[in-house]
N, C-alpha and C positions, 0 to 999 in steps of 0.2 A: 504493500500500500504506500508507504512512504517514497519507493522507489520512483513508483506512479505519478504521487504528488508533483515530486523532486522534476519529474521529469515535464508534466503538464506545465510547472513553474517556468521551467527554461524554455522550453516552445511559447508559450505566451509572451517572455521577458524576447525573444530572438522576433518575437511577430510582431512586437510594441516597436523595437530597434528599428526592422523591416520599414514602416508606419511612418516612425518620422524623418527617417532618414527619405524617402519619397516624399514627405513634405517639405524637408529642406530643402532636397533638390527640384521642386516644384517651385516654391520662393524665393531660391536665388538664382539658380542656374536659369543663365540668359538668353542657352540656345535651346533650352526647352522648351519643345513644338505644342505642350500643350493646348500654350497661352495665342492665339488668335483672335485678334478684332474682329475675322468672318463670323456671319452667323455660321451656328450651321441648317438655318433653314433660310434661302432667303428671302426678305421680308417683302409683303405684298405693295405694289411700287405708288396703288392707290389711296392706300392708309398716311396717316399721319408719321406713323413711324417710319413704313419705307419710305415715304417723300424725304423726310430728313436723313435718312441715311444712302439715299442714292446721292442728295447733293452733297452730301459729307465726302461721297466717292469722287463728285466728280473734282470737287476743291481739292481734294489730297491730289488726283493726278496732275490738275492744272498745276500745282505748288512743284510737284514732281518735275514740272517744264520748266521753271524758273531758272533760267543759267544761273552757274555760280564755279566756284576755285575752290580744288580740296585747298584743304589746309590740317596740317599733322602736328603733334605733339608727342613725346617721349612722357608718361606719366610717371611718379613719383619711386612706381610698383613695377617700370619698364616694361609697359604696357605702352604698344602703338596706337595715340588715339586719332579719330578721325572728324573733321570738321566741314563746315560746307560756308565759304566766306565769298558772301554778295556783298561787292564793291558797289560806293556810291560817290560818285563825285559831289551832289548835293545834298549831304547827309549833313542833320543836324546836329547829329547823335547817333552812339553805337548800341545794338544792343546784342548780348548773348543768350542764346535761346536753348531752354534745358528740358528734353521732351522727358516720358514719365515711363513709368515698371511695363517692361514690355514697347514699346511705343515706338515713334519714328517722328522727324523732322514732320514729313508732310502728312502724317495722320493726327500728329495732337495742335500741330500750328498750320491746318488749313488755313482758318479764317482769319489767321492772325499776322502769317506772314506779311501776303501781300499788302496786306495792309499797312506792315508797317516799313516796308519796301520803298514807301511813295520818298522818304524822308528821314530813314535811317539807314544809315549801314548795320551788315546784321552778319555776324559769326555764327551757323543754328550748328549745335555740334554733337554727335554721334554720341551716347555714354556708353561709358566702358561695356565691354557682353553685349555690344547692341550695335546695329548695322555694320561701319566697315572699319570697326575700333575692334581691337582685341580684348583679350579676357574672356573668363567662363561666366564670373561669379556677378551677381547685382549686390551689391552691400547698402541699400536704401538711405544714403548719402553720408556712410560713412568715408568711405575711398572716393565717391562723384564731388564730394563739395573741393576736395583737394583738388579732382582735376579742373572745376569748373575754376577755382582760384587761380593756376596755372592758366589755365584759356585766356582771365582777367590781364594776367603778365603777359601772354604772347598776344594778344589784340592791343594793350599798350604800347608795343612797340611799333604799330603798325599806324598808330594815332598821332600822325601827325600836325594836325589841326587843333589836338587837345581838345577835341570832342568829350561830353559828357556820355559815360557807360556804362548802363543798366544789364542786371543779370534778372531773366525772365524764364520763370519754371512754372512746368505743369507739371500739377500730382507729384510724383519723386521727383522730381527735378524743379518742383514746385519746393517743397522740402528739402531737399539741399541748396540749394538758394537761400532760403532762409537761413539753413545752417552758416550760412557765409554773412549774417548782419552783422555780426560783433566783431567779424575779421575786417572790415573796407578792403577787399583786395583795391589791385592797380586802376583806377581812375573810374569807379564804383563809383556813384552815385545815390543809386536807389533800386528798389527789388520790386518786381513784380512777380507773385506766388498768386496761384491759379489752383485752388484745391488740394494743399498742403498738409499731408499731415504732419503729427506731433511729432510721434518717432519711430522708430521700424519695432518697439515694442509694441507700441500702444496701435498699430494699423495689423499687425501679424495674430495680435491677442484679438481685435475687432473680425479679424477672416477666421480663425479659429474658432470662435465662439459663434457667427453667423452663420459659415458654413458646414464646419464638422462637428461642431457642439462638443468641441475639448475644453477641459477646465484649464486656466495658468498655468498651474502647475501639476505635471512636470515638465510641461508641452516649450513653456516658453524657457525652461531652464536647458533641456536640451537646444532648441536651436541654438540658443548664443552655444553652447559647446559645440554642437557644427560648424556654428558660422567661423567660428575661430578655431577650430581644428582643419577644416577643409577651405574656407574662402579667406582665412586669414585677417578677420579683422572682430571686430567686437560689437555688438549688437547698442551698447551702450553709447559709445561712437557716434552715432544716427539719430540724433535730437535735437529737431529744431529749436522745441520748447525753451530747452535751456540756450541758445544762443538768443533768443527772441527777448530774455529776461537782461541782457548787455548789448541789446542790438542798437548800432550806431546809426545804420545809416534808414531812411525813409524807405517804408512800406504799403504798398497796394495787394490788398486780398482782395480775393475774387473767392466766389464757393457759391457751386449750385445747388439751390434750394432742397432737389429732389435726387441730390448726392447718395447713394446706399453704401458705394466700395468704399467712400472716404465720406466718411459723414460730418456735414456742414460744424459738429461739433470744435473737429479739429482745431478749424478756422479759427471758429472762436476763442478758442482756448490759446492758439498762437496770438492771435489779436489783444486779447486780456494783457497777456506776458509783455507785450511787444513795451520795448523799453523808448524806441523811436516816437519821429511823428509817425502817421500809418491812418491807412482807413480802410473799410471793408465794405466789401458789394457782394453782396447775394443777388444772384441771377435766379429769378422764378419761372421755376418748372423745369429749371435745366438738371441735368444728370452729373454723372461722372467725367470731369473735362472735358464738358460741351458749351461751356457758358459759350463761350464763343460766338456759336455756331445757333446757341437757341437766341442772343438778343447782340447779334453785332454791333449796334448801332449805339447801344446802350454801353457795350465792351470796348468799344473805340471812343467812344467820350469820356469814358474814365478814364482808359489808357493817354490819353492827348492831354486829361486836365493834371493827372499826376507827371507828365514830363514837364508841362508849364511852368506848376508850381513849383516843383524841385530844383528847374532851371532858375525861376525868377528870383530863389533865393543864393545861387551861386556865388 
């Protein structure tokens, strides 16, 4: 009997291991095909929902046409990264654009780029594990905010004119952006975060509990023993929250009202902290990094009244 026990215990203990170790490499690993924006049914093109996401399709490939110059980086971790730098001779200002967990230039900044194309120069750059940058692992802005810092110093060099230079993130990349307020990387100005959460605890415990219905613990104590035994970095690392509580330089929150992956809480809770000036738009009825796309008009007047002001006080 005891042998029995003995032994049920370890196939249970080796099935639990099994369990999360496929969830850590669901969560961090970058080239895991799970993750897809395709539906997989797709959506009826006379409903509300297809209408918006066929034109979501068609802006990502127009975005897709926009010329532009790689541009490479050696990261910290000797990691090749990769960037996409549109020149502008009439740019008033530059900005770096940080797409989100899973994502792409022209899937999170359809409606945003060209937009801000008319009258900035723009660096939108690859994060590590994601399009033509290397690496396996995502470390939800513990290792991204370093490179985005670095991006900060190789777009200075290129700044001639001493243009003013914003760092602009969605979702993860909305989030390590923020991680970067209390640093002012190289000729920083001001942040625009787009559905940011707090920290890769507080967003990984929110998927856990939503989708698989595990408790904290012991769920969230292994990953961080994952994430630092296999992707090399620390789970603890990855918190906006706490740079938001010394953040220097001026912030624009964005968060969709009817956010479920990242829920508008975050926001708030970064906004609370936020030690800068800062203001916050909730976009109604928009999702998960869509504001954009659900009230442009509304996204482009914010975006244009925070370069203003940030500018007018230079």
């Amino acid at each position: 009997m005891k042998k029995m026990l003995l032994a049920g215990a370890v196939g249970t203990a080796a099935a639990m291991s099994g369990v999360y170790l496929w969830f850590f490499d669901f969560a961090c690993n970058g080239r895991n095909r799970g993750w897809s924006a395709k539906p997989k049914k797709s959506p009826d093109p006379e409903t509300a929902e297809g209408k918006a996401y066929y034109e979501r399709q068609k802006r990502k490939q127009e975005t897709e046409e926009i010329p532009y110059e790689d541009a490479w980086l050696i990261s910290r971790d000797h990691l090749k990264l990769h960037a996409r730098y549109y020149p502008n001779e009439n740019a008033e200002r530059i900005v770096i654009l940080c797409h989100g967990f899973h994502g792409s230039v022209s899937g999170d900044f359809a409606y945003i780029l060209p937009m801000l194309k008319r009258d900035c120069e723009i660096l939108a750059i690859d994060e590590r594990a994601h399009g033509r940058s290397e690496g396996k692992y995502i470390t939800y802005g513990a290792k991204e905010k370093l490179d985005i810092y670095d991006w900060a110093d190789f777009i200075a060099e290129k700044n001639d004119r001493n243009l003013p230079v914003y760092l602009f993130g969605v979702s993860m990349g909305a989030a390590s952006v923020l991680m970067n307020a209390d640093q002012e990387p190289a000729g920083v100005k001001g942040i625009i975060a787009d559905c940011g959460y707090t920290s890769m605890h507080d967003i990984i415990l929110d998927v856990q509990k939503a989708w698989y219905k595990t408790p904290e613990f012991p769920a969230l104590s292994i990953m961080a023993f994952n994430c630092h035994t296999f992707a090399h970095f620390e789970m603890k690392e990855a918190d906006a929250l706490s740079a938001m509580k010394n953040a220097k330089l001026p912030v624009l929150f964005f968060h969709g009202s009817e956010d479920h992956f990242v829920k508008p809480s975050h926001t708030e809770k970064n906004a609370a902290a936020c030690a800068s000036k800062h203001r916050t738009v909730f976009v109604e009825g928009a999702g998960h990094a869509v504001s954009s796309a659900k009230d442009p008009q509304l996204y482009e007047s914010e975006v244009r009244r925070f370069f203003a002001e940030t500018e007018s006080e230079m």
